[in-house]
PLY file of the C-alpha trace (Angstrom):
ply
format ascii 1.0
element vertex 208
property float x
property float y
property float z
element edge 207
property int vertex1
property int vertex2
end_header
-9.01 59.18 -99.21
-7.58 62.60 -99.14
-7.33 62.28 -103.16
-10.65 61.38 -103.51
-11.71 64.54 -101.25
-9.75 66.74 -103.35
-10.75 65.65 -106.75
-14.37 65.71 -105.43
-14.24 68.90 -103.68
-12.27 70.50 -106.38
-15.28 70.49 -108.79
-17.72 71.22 -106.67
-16.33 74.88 -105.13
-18.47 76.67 -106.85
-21.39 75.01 -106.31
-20.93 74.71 -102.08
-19.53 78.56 -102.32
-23.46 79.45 -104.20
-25.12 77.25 -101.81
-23.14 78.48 -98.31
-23.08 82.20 -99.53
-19.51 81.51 -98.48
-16.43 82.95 -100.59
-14.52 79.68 -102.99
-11.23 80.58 -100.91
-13.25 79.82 -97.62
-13.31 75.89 -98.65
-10.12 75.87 -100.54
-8.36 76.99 -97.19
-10.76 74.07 -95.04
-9.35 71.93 -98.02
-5.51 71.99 -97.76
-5.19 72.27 -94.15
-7.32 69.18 -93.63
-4.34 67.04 -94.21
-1.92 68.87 -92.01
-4.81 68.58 -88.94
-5.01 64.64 -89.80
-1.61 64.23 -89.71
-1.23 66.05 -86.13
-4.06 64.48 -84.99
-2.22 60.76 -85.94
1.08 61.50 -85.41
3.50 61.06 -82.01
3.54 64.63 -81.94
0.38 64.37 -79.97
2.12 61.90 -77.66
4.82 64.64 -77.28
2.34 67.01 -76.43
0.36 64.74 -73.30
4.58 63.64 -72.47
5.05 67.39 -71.82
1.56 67.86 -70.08
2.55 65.11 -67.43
5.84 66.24 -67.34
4.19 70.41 -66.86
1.62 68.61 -64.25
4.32 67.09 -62.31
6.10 70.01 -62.33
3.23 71.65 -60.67
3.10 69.22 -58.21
6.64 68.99 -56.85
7.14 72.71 -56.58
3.54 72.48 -53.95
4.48 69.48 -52.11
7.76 69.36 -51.96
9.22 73.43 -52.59
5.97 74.12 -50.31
5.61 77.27 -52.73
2.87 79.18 -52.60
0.45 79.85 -55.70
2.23 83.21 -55.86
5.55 81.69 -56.00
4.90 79.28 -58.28
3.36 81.75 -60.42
6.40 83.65 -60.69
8.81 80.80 -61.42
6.96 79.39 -64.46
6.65 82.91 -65.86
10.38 82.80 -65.22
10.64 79.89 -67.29
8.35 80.75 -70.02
5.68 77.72 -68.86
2.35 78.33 -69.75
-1.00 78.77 -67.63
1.33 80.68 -64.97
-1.86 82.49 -63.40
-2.84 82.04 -59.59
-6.03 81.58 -60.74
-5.68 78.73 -63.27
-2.98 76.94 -61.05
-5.83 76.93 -57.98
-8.08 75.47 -59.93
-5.76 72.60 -61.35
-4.51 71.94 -57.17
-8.57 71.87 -56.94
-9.00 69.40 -59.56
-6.30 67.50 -58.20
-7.40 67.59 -54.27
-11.08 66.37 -56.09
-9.66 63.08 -57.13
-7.90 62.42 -54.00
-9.70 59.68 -51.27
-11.06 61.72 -48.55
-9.71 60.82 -45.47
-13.41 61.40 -43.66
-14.52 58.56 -45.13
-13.33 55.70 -44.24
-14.61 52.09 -45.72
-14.18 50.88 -42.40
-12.99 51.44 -38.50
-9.48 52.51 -38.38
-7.75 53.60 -35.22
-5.11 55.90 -35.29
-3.12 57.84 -32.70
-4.17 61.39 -33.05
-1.59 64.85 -33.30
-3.65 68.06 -32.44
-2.81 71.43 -32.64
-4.34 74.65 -33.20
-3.06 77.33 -35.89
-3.96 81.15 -36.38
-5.02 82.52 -39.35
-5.44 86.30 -39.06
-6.09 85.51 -35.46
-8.55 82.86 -35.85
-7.77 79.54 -34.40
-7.76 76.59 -37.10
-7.90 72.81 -35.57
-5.90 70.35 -36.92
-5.77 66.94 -36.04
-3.26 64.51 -37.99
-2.71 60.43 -37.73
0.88 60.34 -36.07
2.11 57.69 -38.03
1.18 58.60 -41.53
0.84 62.81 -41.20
-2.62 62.26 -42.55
-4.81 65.47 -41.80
-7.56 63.58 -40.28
-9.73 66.70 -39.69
-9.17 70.45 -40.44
-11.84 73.20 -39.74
-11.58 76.86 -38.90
-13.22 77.22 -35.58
-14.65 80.16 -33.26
-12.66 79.45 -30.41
-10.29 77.01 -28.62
-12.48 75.90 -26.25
-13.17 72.23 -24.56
-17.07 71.98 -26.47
-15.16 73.16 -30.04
-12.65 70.22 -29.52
-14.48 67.62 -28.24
-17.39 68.59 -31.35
-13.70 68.38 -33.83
-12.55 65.02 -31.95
-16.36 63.37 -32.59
-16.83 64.03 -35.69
-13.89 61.83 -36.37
-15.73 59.15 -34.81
-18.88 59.83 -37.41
-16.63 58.67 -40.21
-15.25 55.60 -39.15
-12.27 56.85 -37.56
-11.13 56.02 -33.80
-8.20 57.18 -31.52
-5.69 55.27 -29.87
-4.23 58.30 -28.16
-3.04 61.94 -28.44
-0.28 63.78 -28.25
-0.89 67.59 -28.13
0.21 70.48 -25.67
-1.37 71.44 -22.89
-3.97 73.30 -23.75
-7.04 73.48 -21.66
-9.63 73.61 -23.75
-7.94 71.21 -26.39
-6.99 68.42 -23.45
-10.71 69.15 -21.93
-12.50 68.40 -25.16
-10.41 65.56 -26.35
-10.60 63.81 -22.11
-14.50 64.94 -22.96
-14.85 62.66 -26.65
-12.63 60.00 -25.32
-12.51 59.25 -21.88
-10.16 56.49 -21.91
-8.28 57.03 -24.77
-4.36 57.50 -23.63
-3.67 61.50 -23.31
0.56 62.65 -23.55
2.03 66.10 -24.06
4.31 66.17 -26.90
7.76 66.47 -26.10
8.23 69.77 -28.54
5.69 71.68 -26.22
7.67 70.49 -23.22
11.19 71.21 -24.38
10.00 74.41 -25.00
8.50 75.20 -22.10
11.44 73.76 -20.16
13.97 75.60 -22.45
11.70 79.62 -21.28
11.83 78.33 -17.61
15.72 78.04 -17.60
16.32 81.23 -19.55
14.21 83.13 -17.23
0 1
1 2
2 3
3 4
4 5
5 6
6 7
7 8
8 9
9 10
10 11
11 12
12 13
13 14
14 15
15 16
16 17
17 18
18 19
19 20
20 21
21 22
22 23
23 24
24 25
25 26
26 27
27 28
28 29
29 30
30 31
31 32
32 33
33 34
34 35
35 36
36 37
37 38
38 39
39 40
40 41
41 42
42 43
43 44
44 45
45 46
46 47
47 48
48 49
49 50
50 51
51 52
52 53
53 54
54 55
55 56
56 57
57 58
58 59
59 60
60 61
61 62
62 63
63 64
64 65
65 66
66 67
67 68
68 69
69 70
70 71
71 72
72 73
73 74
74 75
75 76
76 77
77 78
78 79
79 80
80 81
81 82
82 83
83 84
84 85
85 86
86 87
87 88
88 89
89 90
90 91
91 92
92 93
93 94
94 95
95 96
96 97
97 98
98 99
99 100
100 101
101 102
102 103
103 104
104 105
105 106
106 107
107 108
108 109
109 110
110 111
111 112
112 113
113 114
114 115
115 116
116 117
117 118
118 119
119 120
120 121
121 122
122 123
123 124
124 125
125 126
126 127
127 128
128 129
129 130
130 131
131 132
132 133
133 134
134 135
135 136
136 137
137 138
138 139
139 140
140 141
141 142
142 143
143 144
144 145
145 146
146 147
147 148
148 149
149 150
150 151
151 152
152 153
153 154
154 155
155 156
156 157
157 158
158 159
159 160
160 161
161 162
162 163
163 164
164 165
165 166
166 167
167 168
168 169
169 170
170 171
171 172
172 173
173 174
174 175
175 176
176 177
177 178
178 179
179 180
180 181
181 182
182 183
183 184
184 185
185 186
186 187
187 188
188 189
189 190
190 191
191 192
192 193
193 194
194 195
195 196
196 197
197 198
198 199
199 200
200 201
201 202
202 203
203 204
204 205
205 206
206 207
């Protein structure tokens, strides 16, 4: 094939150069690196290539979930190593891409009970609630709320409810508003404080 393309091509230069308005080294250069593109294209080299993709994407990966490095970290270590994208910007949108093809956890196929973990977090002093499943560290539900009060809970402990998901029980501290709202969602669902909170709280009444 590629003999018949360049005895066929040969002859006709001048001719697709008149007809293009295109200069005769234009095709001649399309011409000879045809064969090197087929050959890439065919070869294992491309399996090399998607080998060190997976390998690059896994890579990725480990140093999120398990170095729990932040974008900024990561970003320096594969500049480190000479790794290429190694911009915050293109590694949030491949952890975006990624998170996309995930299951959501909100939707559920059908009822599951679990035994809820709640908590709330601060992010430049705004309370985020987080409820996990205690067995599998599943974040159930996430959301960045207003405030930390009984109706914000119990509205975060519903919701669950809307997608098919049901508690056995919580463990949690004892926070008003968070034990208020949960007691308000599910009033017979088992409520315990979680023995971190109460060690702790133990541990700054002796040392007082």
């Amino acid at each position: 094939m590629l003999a018949w393309l360049h005895q066929g091509a040969y002859g006709k230069m001048t001719e697709i150069a008149q007809v293009y308005q295109i200069s005769r080294t234009f095709p001649y250069q399309l011409l000879l690196m045809a064969p090197l593109h087929l050959e890439t294209l065919f070869s294992d080299a491309k399996l090399l290539w998607q080998q060190d993709q997976q390998h690059f994407e896994h890579l990725l990966l480990l140093l999120r979930l398990e170095g729990q490095c932040s974008l900024l970290s990561m970003a320096a270590i594969l500049k480190a190593l000479g790794s290429q994208p190694n911009a915050v910007g293109s590694l949030s949108a491949f952890f975006h891409s990624a998170g996309q093809m995930l299951p959501s956890t909100l939707h559920m196929p059908s009822k599951t009970c679990v035994f809820y973990l709640s908590d709330a977090i601060f992010a430049m002093h705004t309370p985020i609630l987080v409820t996990i499943d205690a067995r599998r560290t599943t974040i159930l539900n996430i959301e960045l709320a207003s405030d930390r009060s009984a109706d914000t809970w119990r509205a975060h402990v519903a919701a669950l409810e809307d997608h098919q998901v049901f508690s056995r029980g919580m463990a949690s501290d004892r926070g008003l508003g968070l034990v208020a709202g949960y007691q308000a969602a599910c009033d017979m669902a088992l409520w315990v404080a979680d023995y971190f909170h109460e060690f702790r709280a133990l541990f700054e009444v002796l040392h007082q």
